[in-house]
N, C-alpha and C positions, 0 to 999 in steps of 0.2 A: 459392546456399545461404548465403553468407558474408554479402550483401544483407539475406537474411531476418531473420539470426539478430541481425544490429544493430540495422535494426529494432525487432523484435523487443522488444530488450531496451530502445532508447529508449521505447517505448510505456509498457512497464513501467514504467519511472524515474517518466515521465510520468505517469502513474497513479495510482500510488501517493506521489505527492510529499504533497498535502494531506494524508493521514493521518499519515504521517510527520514531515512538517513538527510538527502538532499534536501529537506524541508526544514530537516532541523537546522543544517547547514544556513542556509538562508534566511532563515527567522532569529539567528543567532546573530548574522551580520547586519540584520533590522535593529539589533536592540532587544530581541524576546529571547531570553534564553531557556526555553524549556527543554525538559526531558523526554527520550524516547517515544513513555507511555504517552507523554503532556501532544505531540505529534503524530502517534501511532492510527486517533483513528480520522485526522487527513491525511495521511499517507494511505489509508485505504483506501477512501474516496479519488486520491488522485490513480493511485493504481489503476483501479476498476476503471474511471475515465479514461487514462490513454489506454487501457486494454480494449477498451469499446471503440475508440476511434482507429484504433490501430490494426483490428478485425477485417479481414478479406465481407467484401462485400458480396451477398445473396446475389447471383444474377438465374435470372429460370429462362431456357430458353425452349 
């Protein structure tokens, strides 16, 4: 379980790095200079959002 859960949450990291990385990017050139962690969990929310928009849509025929 302990396996999983590390896992797990390296997948996560993994994942969502790109979006994050770019947000950091950008909030940097705002003037906010935070870290990683400080961006890590909108970069998940942004992830998860273009992964939901970016999803083949259900069609039933």
């Amino acid at each position: 379980m302990i396996r999983v859960l590390i896992a797990s949450l390296a997948i996560l990291l993994i994942a969502t790095f790109p979006a994050t990385w770019l947000l950091m990017l950008f909030l940097g050139n705002v003037g906010l200079t935070l870290s990683y962690w400080g961006t890590l969990s909108l970069g998940i929310l942004v992830s998860l959002l273009l992964s939901g928009v970016s999803a083949p849509t259900f069609v039933e025929r």
